[in-house]
MITI-41810 format. One record per residue: residue in one letter; x, y, z of N, C-alpha, C in turn. Coordinates in steps of 0.02 Angstrom, whole numbers, padded with zeros to 5 digits, always signed. Layout:
N
aXYZXYZXYZ...
This chain:
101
x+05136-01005-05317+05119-01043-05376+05146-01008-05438x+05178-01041-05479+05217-01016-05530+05151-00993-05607x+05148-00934-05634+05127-00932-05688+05156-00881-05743x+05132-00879-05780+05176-00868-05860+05124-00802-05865x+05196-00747-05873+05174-00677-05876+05214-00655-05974x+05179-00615-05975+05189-00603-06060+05254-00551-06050x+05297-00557-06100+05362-00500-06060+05382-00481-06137x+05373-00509-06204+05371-00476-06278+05307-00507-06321x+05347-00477-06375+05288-00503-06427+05356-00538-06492x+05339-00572-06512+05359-00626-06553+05440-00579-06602x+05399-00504-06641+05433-00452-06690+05483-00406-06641x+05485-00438-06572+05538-00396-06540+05610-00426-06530x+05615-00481-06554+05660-00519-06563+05669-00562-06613x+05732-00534-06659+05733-00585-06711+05742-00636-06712x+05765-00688-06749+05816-00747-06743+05897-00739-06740x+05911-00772-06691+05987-00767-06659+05991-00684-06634x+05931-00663-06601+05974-00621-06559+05938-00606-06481x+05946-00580-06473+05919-00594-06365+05888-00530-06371x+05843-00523-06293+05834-00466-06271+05815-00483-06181x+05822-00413-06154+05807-00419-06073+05745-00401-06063x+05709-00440-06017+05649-00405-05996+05671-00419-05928x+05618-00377-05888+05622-00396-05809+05536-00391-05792x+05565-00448-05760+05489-00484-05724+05480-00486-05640x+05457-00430-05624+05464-00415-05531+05545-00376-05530x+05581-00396-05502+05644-00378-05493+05709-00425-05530x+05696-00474-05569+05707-00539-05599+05717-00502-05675x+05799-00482-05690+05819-00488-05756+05819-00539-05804x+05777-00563-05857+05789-00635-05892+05808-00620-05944x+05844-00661-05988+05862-00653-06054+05820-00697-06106x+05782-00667-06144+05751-00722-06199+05806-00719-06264x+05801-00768-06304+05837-00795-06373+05777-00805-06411x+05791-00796-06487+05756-00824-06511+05813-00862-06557x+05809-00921-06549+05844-00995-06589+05800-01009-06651x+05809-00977-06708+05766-00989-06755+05713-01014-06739x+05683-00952-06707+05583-00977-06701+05575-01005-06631x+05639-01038-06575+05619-01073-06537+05651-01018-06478x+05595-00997-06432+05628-00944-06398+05644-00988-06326x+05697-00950-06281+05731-00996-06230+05738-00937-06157x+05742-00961-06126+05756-00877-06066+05789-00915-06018x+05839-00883-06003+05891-00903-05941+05879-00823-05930x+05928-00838-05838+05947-00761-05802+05992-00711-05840x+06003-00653-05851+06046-00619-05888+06079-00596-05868x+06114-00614-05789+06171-00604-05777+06229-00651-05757x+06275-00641-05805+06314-00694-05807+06351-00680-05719x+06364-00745-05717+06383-00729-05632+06453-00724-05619x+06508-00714-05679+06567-00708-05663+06570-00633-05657x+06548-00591-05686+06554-00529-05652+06493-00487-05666x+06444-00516-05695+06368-00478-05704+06341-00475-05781x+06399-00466-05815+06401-00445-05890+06308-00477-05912x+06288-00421-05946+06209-00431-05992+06210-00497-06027x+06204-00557-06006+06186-00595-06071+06148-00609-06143x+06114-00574-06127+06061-00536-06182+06083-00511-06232x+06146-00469-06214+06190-00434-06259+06245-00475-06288x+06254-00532-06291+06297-00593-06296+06276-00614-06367x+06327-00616-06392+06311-00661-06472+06320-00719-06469x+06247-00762-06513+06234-00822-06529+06247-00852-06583x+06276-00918-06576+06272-00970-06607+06263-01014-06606x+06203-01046-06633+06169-01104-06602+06120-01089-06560x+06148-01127-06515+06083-01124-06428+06166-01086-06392x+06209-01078-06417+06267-01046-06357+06255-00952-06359x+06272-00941-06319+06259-00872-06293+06348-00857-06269x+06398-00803-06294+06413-00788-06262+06428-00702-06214x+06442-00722-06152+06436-00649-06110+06486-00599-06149x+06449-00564-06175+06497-00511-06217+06554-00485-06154x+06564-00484-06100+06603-00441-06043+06670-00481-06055x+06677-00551-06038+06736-00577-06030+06720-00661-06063x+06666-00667-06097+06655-00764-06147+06638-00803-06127x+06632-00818-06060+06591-00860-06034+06540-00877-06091x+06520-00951-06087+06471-00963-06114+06423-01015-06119x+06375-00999-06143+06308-01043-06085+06254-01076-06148x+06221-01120-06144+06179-01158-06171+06112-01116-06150x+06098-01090-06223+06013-01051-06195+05966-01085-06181x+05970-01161-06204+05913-01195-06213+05906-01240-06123x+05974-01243-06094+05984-01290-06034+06012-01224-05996x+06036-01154-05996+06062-01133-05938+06136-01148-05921x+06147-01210-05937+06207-01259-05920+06273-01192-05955x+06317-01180-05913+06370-01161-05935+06432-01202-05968x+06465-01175-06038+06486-01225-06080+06554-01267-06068x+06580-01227-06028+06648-01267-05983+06645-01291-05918x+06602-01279-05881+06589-01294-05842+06494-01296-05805x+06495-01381-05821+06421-01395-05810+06400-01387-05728x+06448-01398-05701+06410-01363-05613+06379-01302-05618x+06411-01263-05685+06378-01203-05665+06321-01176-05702x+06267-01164-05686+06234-01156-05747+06184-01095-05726x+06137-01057-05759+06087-01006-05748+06042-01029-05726x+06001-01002-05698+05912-01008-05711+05883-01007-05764x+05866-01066-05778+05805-01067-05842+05749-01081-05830x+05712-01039-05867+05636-01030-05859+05605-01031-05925x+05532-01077-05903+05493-01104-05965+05456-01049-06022x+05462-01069-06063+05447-01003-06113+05368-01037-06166x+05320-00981-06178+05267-01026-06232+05264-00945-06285x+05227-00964-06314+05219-00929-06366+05138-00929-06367x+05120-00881-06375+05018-00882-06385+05017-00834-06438x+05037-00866-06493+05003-00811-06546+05061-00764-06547x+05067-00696-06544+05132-00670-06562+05192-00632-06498x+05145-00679-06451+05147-00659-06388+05191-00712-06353x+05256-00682-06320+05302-00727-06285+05273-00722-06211x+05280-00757-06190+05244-00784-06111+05337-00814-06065x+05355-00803-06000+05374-00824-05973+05340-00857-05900x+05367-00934-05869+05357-00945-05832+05387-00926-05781x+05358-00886-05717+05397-00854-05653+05390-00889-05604
């Protein structure tokens, strides 16, 4: 049964920039999209590169390693929609980011 474990707090991530947490053995990447935070997997699957560490614009993320680049809000990769991350549901409680696992 899937439930939502707390993995930051709101002041650990600014707007437009990422960070990694790991949840069990599960690297995720959160965004914060002006105020609206998003979490896909953080490894990009063309060769691993941190997505986390990827600069944003918009809802796009890209893999700082080699550009790939992915929609934070859908996962969906931006040239190619077959391919996309794991995205996982995100809430906010107060200053507290919550992921769904």
């Amino acid at each position: 049964m899937a439930q939502f474990v707390k993995v930051a707090q709101t002041s650990d991530i600014p707007a437009g920039q990422g960070k990694c947490v790991e949840v069990g053995e599960k690297r995720i990447a959160i965004f914060n999209v002006d105020g609206t935070y998003h979490a896909i997997d953080d490894i990009c699957p063309h060769q691993g590169g941190p997505l986390s560490e990827g600069e944003i614009s918009g809802t796009t993320v890209t893999c700082p390693w080699h550009g790939w680049e992915y929609d934070v809000a859908t996962g969906v990769n931006r040239d190619d929609s077959d391919m996309a991350q794991e995205k996982f549901t995100v809430k906010v409680e107060g200053d507290d980011i919550l992921v769904e696992t």
